[in-house]
Structures are given as C-alpha cells and as structure tokens.
N, C-alpha and C positions, 0 to 999 in steps of 0.2 A: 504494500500500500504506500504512492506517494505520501510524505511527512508533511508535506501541505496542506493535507487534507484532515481536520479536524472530526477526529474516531472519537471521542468522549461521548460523555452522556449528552444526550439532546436537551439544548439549552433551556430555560422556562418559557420564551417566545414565541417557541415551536410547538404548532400542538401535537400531541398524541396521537399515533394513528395503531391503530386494530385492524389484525388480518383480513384482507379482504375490501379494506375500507378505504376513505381516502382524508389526506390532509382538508382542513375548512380554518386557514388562517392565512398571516402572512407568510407561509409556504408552499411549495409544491415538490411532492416528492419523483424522483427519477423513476416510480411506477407510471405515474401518472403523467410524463412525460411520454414516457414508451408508449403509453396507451393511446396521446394524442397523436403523436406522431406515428405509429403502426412499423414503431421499431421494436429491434428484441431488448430485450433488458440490460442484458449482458453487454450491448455496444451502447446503449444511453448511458451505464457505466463507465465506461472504456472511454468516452469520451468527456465525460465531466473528469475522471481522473488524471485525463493528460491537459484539461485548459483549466484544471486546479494546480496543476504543474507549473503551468507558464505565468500564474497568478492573474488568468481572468477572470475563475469562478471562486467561489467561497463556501463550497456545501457544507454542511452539517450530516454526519454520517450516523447511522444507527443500524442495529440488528432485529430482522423481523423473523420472529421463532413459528417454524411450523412442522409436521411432525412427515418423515417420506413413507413409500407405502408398506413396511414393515413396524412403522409405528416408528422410528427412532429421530429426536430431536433433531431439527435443523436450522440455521441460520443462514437467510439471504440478507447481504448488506444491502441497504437503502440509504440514498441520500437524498436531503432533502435544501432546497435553493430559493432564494427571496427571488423578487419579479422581475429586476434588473436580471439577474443569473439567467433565469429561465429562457428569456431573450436570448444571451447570445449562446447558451445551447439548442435551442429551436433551430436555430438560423443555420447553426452548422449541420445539423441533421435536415432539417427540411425546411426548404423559407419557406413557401409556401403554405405551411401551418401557423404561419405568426399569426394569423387573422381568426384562427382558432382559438390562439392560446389567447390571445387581447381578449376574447370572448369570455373564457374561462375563468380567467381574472377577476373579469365585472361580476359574473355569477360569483365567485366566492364572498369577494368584496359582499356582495348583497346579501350574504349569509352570514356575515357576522356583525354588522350594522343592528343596532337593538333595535325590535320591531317598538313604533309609536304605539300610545297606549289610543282602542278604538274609540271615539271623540264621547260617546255617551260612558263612555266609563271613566275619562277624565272629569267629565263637565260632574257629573256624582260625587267624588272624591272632594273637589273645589268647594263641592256643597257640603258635605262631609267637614272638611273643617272652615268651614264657617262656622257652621251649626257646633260645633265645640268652641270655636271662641266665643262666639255668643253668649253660650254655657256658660264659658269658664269668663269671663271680662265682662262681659255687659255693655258694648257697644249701645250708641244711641242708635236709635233709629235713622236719622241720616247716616250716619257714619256704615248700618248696612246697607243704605241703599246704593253707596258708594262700593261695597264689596261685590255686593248680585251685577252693578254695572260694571266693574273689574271682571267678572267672574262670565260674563257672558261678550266680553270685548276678547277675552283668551282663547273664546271658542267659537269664535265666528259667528257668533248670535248677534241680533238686532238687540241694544236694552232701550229702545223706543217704548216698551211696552208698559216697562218699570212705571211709577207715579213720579212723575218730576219734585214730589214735594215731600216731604218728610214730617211728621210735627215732633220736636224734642220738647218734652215737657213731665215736669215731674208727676209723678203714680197719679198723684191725689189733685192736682190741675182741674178746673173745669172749665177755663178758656176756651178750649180748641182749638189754639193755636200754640206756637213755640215761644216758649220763652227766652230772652236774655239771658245767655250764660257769657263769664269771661273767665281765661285765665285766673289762678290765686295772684299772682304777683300782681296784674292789675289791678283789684279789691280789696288788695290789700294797702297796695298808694293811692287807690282814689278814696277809701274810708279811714285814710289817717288811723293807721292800726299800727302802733310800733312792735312790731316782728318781721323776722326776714321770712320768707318764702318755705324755707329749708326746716326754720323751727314752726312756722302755722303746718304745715306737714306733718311732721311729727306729732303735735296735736290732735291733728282729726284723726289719724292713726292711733292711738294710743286712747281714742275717743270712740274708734272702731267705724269712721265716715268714710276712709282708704284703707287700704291693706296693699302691702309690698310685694310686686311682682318678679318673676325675673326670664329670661330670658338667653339662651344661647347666641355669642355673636361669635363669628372665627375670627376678627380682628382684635375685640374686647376682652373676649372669655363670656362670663355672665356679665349679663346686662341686668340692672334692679330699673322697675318705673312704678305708679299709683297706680292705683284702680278704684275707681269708687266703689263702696259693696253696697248691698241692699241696702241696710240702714243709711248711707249716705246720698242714694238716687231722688230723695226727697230735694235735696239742695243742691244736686250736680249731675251732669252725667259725663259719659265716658266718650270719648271723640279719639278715633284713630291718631295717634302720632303722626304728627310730617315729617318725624324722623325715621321712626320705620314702621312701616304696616303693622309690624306684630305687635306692636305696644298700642297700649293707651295712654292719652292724655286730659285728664281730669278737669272741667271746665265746671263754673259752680253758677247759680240760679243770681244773679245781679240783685232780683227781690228778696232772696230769701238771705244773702249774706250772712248780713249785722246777725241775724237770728242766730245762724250757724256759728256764726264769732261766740257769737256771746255762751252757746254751746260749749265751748270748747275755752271758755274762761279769758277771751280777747274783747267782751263787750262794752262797751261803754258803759264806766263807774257812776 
C-alpha cells in the first residue's frame, strides 16, 4: 500500500457505511464510484492509489468485512474521497460520467440537508409557546396581539384578521377602554416620590406586586427582569421588552399609582 494513502481508522466526518450500502455524507466511496462509472473495483482502486501517489487525491481508507463462500472472514479495502477527489478520478476513468456524478452529489447533498418542519406543525408549536408565556408572564393583551401578529408574519399568514385594537386595563376596570400605564421611573419623577427605580422594585417585590424572573442569554448567562403577578395586574401590566421578546416589562396604571405607593409605604405623609 502507497504511505500516502491514509489506512487509519475513518475519521469522524466520514460517515459509516454497512455492507451492501452506501456512503450519504460528505463522501463517496471507490464502491460507488465503480458502480457509477461501470468499472471493476479493483482498477477504481488501482487508480486512486497511484494519483494518491502523485498527491492529487486524498482518500480515506477503511476495511469492509464480509464472510466468502465457506463462511470464513474477509476484508475488501474501500476508500472513501471528498467531491473535489471524486472529480479528478471520474475524469480519469471516464469523463463522460462527470455529469452523473454532478448528479449524485446534488442527491446526497439533498439527503443530509435537515428536512423543514411541515408549516402547520411549526405555526402549533409558535402557539405552543405563546400559550406558556402567557401562562407563565402575563403578557397584556396588546402585547399578544403583537405575538399572534409575529407568529402569523413567520408563517406566511395574513394577520389582517387579528382586531387592530387591544384594550389593557386592569381585572376590575369598567371603562372599556385602556388605561394609562407608564414606566416606574417615570411615576416615580412625575409624583415626586424620593426612591430610585431599583429600591420602588424591590418594594413591590417584597410587597408581592412583581416577582423576579430570569432568563437564559448566551452572551449574558442568566438574565433576571419583573413580572407583575396576579396580585399586582390591579395596578400594572406586563408589556413585552424592547429589549428582548422573552422578557417582560412592567408598566403600572398612571390612576392607580399614589394608591400603589402608598401600598408599599412611598405614600404621601
């Protein structure tokens, strides 16, 4: 055996092939050459071993065990070659099969490409976790109507059908329409309330009007943000993050503030 020619174990790039079967990766093995081109084995050997010599090809070599007609083990070597290789052993055995082998290619190509998932089992799954954040956060109501419109622009749906209008407004409301919410930091400088942002937080937390969330980021690690809970939906609700979809952002009822202040021991003396 030419010493250019790498006899080891077949790399982990390479897939696996079984008696009888054939390589479906970025390889093709010297069976399956001979097979294209309607050579013998033995000479698609013979010549990848002498243009592994001159250092055109690069095969990967392996043993494929089968048993002859008395039963007793046998070993044919197979080598196996990337797409570049395969090329210029075609060409030397037969040009005229190149347009085969370009063929062959595309087909495996398309066999190990991950099949899309079929659109009605995407667009369920989308709904699938919505309906858990939901669950679990308590998005306001615009904030899903925002999601169902993400969630139908992904999948090539119309969301014309959606209600253009939302109403946020606390349980017990009988308005019928949405109320005034803003950011804490703003209600908290427009009501002249001396606390920073970070200790009226902690507060309503410790008051049980948020609870601390968290979050996996691969740049951050865990991410912690608010959530208003049940008890808090009285005086706030929860609005998607502009910073990332998976969070919420705590926005509180303009009317109902001072009330909430004063809740949580910030009220006017």
């Amino acid at each position: 055996m030419h010493s250019s020619i790498n006899t080891g174990n077949t790399p982990a790039n390479v897939a696996t092939r079984f008696a009888g079967s054939e390589n479906v990766s970025r390889t093709m093995s010297s069976v399956e050459i001979s097979k294209l081109t309607k050579k013998r084995h033995d000479n698609v050997k013979r010549l990848i071993e002498d243009l592994a010599q001159g250092g055109l090809v690069h095969p990967q070599s392996e043993d494929e065990w089968s048993t002859d007609k008395l039963g007793r083990p046998r070993a044919t070597r197979i080598y196996n070659v990337g797409e570049r290789d395969s090329y210029v052993i075609v060409a030397q055995l037969s040009p005229e099969f190149t347009g085969k082998l370009v063929d062959r290619w595309q087909h495996l190509e398309k066999q190990t490409q991950k099949p899309e998932l079929p659109a009605s089992v995407k667009v369920v799954g989308e709904l699938a976790i919505m309906e858990c954040f939901t669950r679990l956060l308590k998005p306001a109501p615009s904030s899903q109507m925002m999601m169902l419109t993400k969630i139908a622009q992904n999948n090539g749906l119309d969301p014309k059908f959606l209600p253009g209008y939302a109403i946020d407004a606390a349980p017990d409301a009988t308005g019928g329409s949405s109320m005034e919410t803003k950011p804490i930091t703003d209600l908290i400088k427009e009501n002249g309330i001396a606390s920073t942002a970070a200790a009226f937080n902690r507060l309503l937390a410790a008051n049980g009007f948020i609870k601390r969330c968290q979050r996996n980021s691969t740049k951050r690690g865990v991410v912690d943000f608010w959530s208003v809970t049940d008890k808090g939906l009285r005086y706030g609700k929860n609005l998607t993050s502009p910073n990332n979809p998976r969070e919420t952002a705590p926005h509180w009822y303009v009317d109902r503030f001072l009330e909430l202040a004063g809740l949580v021991g910030k009220g006017s003396k």
